[in-house]
C-alpha atoms as a printed R data frame, in Angstrom:
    type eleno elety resid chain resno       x       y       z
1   ATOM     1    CA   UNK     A     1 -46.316   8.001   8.849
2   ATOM     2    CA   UNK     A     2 -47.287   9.737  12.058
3   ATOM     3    CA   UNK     A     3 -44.533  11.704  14.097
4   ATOM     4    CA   UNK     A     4 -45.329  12.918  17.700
5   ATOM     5    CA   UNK     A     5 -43.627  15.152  19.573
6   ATOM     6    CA   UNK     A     6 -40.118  13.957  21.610
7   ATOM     7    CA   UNK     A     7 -38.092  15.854  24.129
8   ATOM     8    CA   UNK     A     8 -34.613  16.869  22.466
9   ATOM     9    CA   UNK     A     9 -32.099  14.259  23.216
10  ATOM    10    CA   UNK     A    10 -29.587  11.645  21.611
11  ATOM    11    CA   UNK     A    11 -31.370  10.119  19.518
12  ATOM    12    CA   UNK     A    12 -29.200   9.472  16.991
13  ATOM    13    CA   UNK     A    13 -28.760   5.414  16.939
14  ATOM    14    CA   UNK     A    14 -27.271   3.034  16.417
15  ATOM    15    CA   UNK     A    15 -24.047   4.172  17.224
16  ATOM    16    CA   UNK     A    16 -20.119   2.136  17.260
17  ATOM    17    CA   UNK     A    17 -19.994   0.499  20.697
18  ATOM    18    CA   UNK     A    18 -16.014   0.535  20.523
19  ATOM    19    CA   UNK     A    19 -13.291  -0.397  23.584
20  ATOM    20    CA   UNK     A    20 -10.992   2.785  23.800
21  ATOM    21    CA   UNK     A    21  -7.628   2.153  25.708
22  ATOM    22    CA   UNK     A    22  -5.689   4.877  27.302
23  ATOM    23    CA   UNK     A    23  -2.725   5.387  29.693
24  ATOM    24    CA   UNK     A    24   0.781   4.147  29.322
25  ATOM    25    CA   UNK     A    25   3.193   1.494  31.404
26  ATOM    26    CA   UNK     A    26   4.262   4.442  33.933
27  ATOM    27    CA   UNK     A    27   0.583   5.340  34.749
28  ATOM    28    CA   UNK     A    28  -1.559   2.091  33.898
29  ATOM    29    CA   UNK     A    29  -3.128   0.824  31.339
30  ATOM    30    CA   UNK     A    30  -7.206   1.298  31.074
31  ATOM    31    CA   UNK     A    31 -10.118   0.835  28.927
32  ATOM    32    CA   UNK     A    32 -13.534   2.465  28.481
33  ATOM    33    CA   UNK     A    33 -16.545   1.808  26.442
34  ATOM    34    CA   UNK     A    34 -17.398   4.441  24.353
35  ATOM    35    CA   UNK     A    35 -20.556   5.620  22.018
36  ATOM    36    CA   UNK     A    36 -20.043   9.462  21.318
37  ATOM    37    CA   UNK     A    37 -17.659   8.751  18.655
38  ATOM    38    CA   UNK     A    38 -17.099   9.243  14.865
39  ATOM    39    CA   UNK     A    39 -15.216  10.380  11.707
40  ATOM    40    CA   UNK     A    40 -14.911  14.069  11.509
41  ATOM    41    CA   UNK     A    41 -12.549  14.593   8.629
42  ATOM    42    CA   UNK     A    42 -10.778  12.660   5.876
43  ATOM    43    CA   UNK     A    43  -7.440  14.549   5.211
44  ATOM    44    CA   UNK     A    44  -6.421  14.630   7.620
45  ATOM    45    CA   UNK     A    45  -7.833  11.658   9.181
46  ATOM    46    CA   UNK     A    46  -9.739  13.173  12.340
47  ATOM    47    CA   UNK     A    47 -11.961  11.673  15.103
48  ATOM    48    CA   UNK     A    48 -13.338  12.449  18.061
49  ATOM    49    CA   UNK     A    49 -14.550  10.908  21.744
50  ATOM    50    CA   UNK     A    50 -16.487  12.327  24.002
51  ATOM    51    CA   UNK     A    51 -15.895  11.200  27.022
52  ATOM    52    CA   UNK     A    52 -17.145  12.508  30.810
53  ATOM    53    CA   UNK     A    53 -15.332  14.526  33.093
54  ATOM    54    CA   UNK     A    54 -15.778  12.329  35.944
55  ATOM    55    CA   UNK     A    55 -14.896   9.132  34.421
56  ATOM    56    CA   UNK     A    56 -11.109   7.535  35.281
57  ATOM    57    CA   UNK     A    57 -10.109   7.486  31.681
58  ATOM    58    CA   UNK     A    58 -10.714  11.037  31.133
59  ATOM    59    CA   UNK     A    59  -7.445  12.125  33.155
60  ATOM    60    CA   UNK     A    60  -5.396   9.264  32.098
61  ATOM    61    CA   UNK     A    61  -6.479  10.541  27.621
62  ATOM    62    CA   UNK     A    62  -6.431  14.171  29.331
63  ATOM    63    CA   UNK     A    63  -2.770  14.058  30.756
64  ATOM    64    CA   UNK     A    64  -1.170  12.252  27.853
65  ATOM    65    CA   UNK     A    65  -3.071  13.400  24.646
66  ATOM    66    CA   UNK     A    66  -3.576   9.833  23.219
67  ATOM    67    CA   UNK     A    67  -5.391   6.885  23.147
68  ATOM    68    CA   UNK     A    68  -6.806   3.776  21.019
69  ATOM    69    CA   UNK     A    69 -10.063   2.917  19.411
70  ATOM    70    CA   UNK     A    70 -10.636  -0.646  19.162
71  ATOM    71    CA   UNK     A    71 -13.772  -1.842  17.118
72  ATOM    72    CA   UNK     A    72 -15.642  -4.264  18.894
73  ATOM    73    CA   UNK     A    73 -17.001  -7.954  18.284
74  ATOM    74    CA   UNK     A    74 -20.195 -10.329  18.993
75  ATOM    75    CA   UNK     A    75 -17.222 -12.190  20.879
76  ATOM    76    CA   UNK     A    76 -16.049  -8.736  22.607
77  ATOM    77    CA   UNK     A    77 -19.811  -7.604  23.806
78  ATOM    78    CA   UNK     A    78 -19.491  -8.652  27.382
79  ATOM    79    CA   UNK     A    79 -16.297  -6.635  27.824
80  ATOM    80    CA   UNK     A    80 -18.179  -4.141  25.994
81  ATOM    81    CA   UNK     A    81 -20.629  -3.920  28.338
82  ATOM    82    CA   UNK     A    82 -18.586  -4.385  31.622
83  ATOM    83    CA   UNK     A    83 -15.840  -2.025  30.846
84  ATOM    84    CA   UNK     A    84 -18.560   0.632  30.387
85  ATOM    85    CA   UNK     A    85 -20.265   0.100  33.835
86  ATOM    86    CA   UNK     A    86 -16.598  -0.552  35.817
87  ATOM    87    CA   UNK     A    87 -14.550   2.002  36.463
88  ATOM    88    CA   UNK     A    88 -10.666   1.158  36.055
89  ATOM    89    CA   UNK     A    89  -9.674   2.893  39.486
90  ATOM    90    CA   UNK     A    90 -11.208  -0.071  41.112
91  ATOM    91    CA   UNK     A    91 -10.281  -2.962  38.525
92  ATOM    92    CA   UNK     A    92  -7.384  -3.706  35.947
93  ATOM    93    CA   UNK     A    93  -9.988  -4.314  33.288
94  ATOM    94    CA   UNK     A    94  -7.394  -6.350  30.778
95  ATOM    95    CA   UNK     A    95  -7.159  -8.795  33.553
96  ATOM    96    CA   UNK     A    96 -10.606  -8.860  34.321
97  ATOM    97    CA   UNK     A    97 -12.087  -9.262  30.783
98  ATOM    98    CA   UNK     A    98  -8.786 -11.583  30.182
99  ATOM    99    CA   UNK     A    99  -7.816  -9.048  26.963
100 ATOM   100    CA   UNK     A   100  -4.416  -9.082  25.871
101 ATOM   101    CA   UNK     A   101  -2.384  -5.398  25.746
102 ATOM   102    CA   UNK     A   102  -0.055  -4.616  22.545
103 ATOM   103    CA   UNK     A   103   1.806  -2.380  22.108
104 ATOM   104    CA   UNK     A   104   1.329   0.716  19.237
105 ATOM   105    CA   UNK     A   105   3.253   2.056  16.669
106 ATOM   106    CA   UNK     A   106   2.631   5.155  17.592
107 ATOM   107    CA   UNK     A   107   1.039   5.946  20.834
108 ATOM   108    CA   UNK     A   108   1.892   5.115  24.320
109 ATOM   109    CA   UNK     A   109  -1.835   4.024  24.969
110 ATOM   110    CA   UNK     A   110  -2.160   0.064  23.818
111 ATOM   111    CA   UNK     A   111  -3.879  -1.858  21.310
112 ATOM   112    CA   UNK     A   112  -6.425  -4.640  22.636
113 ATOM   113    CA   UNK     A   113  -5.154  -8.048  20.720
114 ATOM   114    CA   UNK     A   114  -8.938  -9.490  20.798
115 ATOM   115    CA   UNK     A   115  -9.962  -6.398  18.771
116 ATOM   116    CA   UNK     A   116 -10.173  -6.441  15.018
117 ATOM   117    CA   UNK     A   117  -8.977  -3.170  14.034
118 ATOM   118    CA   UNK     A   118  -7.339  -0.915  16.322
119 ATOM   119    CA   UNK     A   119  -7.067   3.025  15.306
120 ATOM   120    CA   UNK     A   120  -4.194   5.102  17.484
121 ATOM   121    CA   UNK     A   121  -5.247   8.654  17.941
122 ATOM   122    CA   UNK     A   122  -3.254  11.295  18.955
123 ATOM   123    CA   UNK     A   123  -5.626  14.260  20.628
124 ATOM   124    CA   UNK     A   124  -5.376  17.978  18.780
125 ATOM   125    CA   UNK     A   125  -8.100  19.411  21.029
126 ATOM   126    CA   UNK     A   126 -10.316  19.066  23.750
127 ATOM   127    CA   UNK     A   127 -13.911  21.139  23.605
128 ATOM   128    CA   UNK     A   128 -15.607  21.258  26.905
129 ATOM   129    CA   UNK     A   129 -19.634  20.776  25.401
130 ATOM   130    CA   UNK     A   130 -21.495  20.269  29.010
131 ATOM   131    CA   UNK     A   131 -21.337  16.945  30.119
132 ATOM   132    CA   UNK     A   132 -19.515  15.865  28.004
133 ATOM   133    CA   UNK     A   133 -16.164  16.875  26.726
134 ATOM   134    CA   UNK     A   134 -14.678  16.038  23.305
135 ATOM   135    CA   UNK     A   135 -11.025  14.577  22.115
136 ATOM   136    CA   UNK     A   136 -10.778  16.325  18.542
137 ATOM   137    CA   UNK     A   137  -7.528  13.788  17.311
138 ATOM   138    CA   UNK     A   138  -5.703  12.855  14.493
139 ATOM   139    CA   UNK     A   139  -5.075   9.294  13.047
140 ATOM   140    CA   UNK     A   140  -1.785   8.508  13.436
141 ATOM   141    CA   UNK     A   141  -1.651   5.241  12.878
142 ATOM   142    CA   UNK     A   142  -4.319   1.882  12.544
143 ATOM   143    CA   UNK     A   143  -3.441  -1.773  13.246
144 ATOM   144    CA   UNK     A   144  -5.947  -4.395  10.954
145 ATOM   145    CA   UNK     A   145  -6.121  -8.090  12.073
146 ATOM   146    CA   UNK     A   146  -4.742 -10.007   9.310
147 ATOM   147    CA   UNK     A   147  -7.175 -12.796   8.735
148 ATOM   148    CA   UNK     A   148  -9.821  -9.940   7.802
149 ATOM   149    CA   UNK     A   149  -7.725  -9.297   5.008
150 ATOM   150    CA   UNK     A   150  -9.228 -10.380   1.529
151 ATOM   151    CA   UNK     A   151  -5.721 -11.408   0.149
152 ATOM   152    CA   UNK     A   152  -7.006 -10.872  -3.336
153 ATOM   153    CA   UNK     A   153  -8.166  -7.223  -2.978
154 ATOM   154    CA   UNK     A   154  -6.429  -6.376   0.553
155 ATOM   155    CA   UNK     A   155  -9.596  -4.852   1.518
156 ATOM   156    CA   UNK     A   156 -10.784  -5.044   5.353
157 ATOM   157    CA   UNK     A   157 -13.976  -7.178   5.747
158 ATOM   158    CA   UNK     A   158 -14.619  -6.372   8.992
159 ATOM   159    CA   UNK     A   159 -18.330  -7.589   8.846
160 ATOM   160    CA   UNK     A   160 -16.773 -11.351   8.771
161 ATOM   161    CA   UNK     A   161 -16.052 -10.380  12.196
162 ATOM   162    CA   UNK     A   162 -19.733  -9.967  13.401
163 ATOM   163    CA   UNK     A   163 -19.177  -6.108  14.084
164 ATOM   164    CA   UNK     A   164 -21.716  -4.394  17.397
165 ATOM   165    CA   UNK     A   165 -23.042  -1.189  17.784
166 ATOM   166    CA   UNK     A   166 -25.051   0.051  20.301
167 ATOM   167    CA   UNK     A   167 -28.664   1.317  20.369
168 ATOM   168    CA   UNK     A   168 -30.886   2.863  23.386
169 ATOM   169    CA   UNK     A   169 -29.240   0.837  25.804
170 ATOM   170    CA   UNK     A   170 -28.784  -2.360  23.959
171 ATOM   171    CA   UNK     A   171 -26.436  -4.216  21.739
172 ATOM   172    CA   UNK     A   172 -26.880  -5.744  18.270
173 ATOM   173    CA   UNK     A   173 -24.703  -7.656  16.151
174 ATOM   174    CA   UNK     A   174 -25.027  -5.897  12.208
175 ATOM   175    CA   UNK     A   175 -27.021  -7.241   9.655
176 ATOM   176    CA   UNK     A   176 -27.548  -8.401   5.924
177 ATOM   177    CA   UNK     A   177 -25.995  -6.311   3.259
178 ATOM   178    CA   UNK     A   178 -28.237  -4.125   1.493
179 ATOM   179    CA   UNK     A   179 -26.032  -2.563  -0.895
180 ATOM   180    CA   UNK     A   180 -22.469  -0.794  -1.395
181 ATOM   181    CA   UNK     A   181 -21.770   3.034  -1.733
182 ATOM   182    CA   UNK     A   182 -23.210   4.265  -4.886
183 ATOM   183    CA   UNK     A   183 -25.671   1.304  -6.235
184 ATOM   184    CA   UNK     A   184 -28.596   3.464  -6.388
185 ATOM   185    CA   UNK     A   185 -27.135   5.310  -9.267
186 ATOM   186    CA   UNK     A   186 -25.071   2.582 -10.843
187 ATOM   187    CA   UNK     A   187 -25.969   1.109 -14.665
188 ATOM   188    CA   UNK     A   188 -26.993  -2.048 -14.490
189 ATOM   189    CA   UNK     A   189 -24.638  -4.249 -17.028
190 ATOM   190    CA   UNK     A   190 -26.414  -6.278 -19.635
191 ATOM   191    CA   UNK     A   191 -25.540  -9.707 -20.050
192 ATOM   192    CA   UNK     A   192 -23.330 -10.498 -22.871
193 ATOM   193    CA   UNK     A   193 -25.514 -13.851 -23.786
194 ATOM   194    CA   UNK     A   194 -28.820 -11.639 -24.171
195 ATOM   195    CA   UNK     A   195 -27.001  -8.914 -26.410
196 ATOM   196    CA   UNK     A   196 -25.793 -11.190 -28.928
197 ATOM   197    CA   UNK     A   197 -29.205 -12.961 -28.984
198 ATOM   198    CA   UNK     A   198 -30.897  -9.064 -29.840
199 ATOM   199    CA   UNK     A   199 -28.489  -9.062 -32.452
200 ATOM   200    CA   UNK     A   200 -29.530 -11.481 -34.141
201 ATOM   201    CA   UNK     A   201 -33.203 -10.945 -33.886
202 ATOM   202    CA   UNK     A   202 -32.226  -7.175 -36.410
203 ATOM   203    CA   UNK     A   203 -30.577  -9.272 -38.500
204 ATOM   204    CA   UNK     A   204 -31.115  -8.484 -42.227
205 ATOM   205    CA   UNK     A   205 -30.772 -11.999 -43.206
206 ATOM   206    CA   UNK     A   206 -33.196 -13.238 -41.142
């Protein structure tokens, strides 16, 4: 495979295309599409946003120190996509994207109903990087829609949900399995049929 040269960048892709919500009743509620964001830490649960200076939602996460992830849907994509062009000191983006506001256990910030998991994040610190600056926060608290619930495991399966991330300015809906953690290294089981039929090809008696 050839490489050529590219300018340093973001190029990291694809990336979660999630709705974050911010604010509180006494200030307003708001939302704003965000890419820069991630797991940083298992125990404790950390994440991060990065989020621009300039942007609305930035003083509203700044001033109270929490806010809401919300994972994001084929069915969610144009909200996606208009809440990150929009800015909320001109619109009330709930009632323009006709989302529904819930409130957390946890956070003043609310979830978004529509979404199908909903992570409340309280911040621990905020790193000023250049343009952007990041929300180092702790998990305090996550909200699963229950019909994504496999009621015989109780695991999530968010992909029945037709997840979206985001990739050099576009949107796709995920794909095809390929595998699950740790397949590449996992024994294959032989099938119980085909051992007893070795067994009796050793046989003595035969």
């Amino acid at each position: 495979m050839v490489k050529c040269p590219w300018k340093p960048g973001t190029m990291i892709y694809p990336l979660p295309a999630v709705l974050v919500s911010c604010g509180d009743a006494r200030q307003g509620y708001n939302i704003i599409t965000i890419a820069w964001t991630g797991t940083i830490c298992t125990d404790p649960p950390l994440c991060y946003i990065s989020v621009r200076p300039e942007r609305y939602s930035y003083g509203l996460i700044k001033s109270s120190g929490e806010y809401v992830i919300n994972l994001t849907t084929r069915q969610l994509a144009f909200a996606v996509d208009w809440c990150g062009v929009k800015s909320g000191r001109e619109f009330d983006k709930f009632k323009e994207m006709g989302l529904t506001p819930l409130p957390a256990q946890k956070v003043a910030a609310p979830l978004i109903a529509e979404s199908p998991l909903s992570i409340e994040c309280r911040v621990r610190e905020v790193m000023p990087l250049g343009s952007h600056d990041m929300f180092v926060s702790e998990v305090v608290a996550v909200n699963a829609d229950e019909s994504l619930i496999n009621p015989r495991t109780g695991a999530f399966e968010f992909s029945h949900a037709e997840p979206i991330c985001y990739s050099h300015g576009r949107y796709f809906v995920l794909g095809s399995i390929l595998g699950t953690f740790g397949y590449s290294v996992r024994k294959k089981k032989k099938h119980p049929s085909a051992g007893s039929r070795s067994k009796k090809r050793r046989s003595p008696k035969q």
